[in-house]
mmCIF file of the C-alpha atoms, coordinates in Angstrom:
data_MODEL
# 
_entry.id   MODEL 
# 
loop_
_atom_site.group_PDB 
_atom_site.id 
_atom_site.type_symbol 
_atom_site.label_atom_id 
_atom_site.label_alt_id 
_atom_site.label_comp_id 
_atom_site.label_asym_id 
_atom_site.label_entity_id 
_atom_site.label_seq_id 
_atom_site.pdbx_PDB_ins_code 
_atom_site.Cartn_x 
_atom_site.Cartn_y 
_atom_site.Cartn_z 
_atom_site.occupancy 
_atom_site.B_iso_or_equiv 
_atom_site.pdbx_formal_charge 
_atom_site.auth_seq_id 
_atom_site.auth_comp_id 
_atom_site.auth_asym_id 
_atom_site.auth_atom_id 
_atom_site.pdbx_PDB_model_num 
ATOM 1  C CA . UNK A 1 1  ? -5.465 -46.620 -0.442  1.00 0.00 ? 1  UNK A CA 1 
ATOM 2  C CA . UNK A 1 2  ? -4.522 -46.692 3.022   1.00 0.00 ? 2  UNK A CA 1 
ATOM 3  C CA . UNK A 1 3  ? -1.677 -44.331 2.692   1.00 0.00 ? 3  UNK A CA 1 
ATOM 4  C CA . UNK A 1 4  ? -4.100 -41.606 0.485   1.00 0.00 ? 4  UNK A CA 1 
ATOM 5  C CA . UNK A 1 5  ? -6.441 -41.336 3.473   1.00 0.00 ? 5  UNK A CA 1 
ATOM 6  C CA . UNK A 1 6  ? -3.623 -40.877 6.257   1.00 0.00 ? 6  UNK A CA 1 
ATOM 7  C CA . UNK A 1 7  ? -2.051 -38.502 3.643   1.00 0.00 ? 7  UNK A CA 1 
ATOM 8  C CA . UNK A 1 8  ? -5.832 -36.522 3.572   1.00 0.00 ? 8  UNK A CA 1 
ATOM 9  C CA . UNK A 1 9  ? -6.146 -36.842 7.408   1.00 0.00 ? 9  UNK A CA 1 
ATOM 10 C CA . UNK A 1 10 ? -2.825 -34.870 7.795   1.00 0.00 ? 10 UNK A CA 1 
ATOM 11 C CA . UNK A 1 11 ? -3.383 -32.204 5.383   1.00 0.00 ? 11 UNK A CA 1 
ATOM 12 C CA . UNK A 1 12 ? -7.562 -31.348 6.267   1.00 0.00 ? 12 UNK A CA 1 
ATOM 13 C CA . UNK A 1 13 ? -6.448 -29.069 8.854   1.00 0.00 ? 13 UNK A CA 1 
ATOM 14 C CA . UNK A 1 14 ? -4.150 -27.148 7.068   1.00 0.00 ? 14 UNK A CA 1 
ATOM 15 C CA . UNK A 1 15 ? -7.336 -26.449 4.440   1.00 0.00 ? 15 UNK A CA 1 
ATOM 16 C CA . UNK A 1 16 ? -8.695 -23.577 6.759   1.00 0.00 ? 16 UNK A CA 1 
ATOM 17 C CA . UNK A 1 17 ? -5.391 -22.334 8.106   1.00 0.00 ? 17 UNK A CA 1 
ATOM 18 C CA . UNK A 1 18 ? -4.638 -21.496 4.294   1.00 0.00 ? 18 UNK A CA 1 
ATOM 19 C CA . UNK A 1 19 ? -8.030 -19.893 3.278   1.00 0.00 ? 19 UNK A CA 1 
ATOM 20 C CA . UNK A 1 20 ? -6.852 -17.776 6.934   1.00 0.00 ? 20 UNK A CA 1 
ATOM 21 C CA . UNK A 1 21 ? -3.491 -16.333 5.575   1.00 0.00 ? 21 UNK A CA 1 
ATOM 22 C CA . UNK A 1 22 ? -5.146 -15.659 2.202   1.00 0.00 ? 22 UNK A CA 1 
ATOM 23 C CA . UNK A 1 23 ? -7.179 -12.987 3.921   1.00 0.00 ? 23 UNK A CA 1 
ATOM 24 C CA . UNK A 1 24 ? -4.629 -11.613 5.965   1.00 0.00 ? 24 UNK A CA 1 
ATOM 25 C CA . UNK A 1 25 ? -2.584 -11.403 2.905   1.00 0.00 ? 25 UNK A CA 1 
ATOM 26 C CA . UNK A 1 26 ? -5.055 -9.547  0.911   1.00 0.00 ? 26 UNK A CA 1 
ATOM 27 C CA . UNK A 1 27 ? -5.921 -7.397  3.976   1.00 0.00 ? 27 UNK A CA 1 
ATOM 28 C CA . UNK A 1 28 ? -2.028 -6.741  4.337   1.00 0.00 ? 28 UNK A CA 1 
ATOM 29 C CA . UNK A 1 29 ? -1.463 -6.148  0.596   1.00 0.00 ? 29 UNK A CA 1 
ATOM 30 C CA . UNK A 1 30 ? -4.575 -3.874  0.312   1.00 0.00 ? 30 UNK A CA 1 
ATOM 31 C CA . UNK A 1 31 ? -3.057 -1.659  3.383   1.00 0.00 ? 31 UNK A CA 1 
ATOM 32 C CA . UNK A 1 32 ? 0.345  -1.317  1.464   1.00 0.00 ? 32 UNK A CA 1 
ATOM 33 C CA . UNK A 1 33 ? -1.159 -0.062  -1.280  1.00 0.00 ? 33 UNK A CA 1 
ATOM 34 C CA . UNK A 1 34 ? -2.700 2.609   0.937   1.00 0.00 ? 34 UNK A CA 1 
ATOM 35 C CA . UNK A 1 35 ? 0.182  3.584   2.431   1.00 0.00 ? 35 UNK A CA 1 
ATOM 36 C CA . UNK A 1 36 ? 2.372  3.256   -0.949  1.00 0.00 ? 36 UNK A CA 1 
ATOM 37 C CA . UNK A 1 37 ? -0.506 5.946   -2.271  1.00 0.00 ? 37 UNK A CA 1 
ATOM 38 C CA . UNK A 1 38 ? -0.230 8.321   1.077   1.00 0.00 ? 38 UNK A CA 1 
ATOM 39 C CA . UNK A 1 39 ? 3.834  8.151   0.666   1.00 0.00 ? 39 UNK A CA 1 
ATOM 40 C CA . UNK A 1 40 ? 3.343  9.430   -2.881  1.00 0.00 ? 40 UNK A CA 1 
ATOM 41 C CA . UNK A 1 41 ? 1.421  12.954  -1.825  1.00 0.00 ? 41 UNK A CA 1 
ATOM 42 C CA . UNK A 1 42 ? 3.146  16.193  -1.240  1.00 0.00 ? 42 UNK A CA 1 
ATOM 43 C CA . UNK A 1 43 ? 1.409  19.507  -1.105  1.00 0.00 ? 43 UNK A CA 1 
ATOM 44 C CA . UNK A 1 44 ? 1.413  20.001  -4.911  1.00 0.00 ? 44 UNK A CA 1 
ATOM 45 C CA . UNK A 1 45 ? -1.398 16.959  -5.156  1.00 0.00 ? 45 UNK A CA 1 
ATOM 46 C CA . UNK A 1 46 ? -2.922 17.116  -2.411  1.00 0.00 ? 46 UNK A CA 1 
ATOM 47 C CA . UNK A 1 47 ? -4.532 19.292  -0.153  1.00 0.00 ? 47 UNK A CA 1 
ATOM 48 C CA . UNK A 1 48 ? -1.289 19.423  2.301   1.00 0.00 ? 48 UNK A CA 1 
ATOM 49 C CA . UNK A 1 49 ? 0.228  23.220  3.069   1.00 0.00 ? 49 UNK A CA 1 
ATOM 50 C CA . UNK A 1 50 ? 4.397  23.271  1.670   1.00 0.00 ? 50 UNK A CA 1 
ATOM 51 C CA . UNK A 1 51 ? 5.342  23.100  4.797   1.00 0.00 ? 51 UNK A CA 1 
ATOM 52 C CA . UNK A 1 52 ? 4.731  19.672  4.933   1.00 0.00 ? 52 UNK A CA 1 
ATOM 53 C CA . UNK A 1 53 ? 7.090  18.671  2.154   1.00 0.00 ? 53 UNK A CA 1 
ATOM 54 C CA . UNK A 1 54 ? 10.289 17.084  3.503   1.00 0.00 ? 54 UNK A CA 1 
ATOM 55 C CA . UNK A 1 55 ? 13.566 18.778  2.939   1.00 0.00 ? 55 UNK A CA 1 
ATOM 56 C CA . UNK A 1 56 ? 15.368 18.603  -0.554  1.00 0.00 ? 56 UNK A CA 1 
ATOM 57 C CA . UNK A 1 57 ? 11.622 18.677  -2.476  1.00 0.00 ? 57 UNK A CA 1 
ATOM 58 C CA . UNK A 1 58 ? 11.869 20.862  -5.746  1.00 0.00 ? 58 UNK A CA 1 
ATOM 59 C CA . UNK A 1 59 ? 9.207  23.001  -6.226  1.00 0.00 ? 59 UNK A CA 1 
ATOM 60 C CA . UNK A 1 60 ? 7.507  24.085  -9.471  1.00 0.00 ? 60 UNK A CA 1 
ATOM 61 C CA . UNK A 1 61 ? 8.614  27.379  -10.112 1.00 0.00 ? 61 UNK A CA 1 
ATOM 62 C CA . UNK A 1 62 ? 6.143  30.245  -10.062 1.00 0.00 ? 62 UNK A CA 1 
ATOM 63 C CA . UNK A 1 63 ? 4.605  31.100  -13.463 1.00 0.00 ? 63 UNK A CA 1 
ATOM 64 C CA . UNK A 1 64 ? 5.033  35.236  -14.521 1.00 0.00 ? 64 UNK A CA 1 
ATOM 65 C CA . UNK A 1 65 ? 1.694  37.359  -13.468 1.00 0.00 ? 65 UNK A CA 1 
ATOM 66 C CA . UNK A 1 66 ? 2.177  39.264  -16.148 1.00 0.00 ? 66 UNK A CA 1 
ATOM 67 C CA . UNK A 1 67 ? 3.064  42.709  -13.741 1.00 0.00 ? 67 UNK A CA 1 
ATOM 68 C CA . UNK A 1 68 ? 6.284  44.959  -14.242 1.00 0.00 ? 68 UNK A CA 1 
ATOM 69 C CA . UNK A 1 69 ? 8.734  44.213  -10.901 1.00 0.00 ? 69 UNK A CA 1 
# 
């Protein structure tokens, strides 16, 4: 029984240090998925002008009006 309590003693500390990293981790994993959802925008769903698009982003192509050239 001896060795079960010295085995306890040694790991107690570590009790809080884990409940710790599980917030940062759901903290870190929360701001990831913020930034993994900002990556994804370009100006044709979101409110961002063209210009912002990087270089080599295809474009829809404009739809006829409907007026002679």
């Amino acid at each position: 029984m001896a060795d079960v309590d010295l085995k306890d003693a040694r790991i107690a500390p570590f009790g809080a240090e884990v409940a710790e990293l599980k917030v940062l981790l759901s903290k870190a994993l929360g701001r990831v998925a913020e930034l993994e959802r900002q990556l994804g925008q370009n100006s044709s769903n979101s409110s961002k002008p063209p210009s912002s698009d990087g270089p080599g982003v295809q474009r829809p192509p404009k739809k006829p009006t409907g007026r002679k050239p």
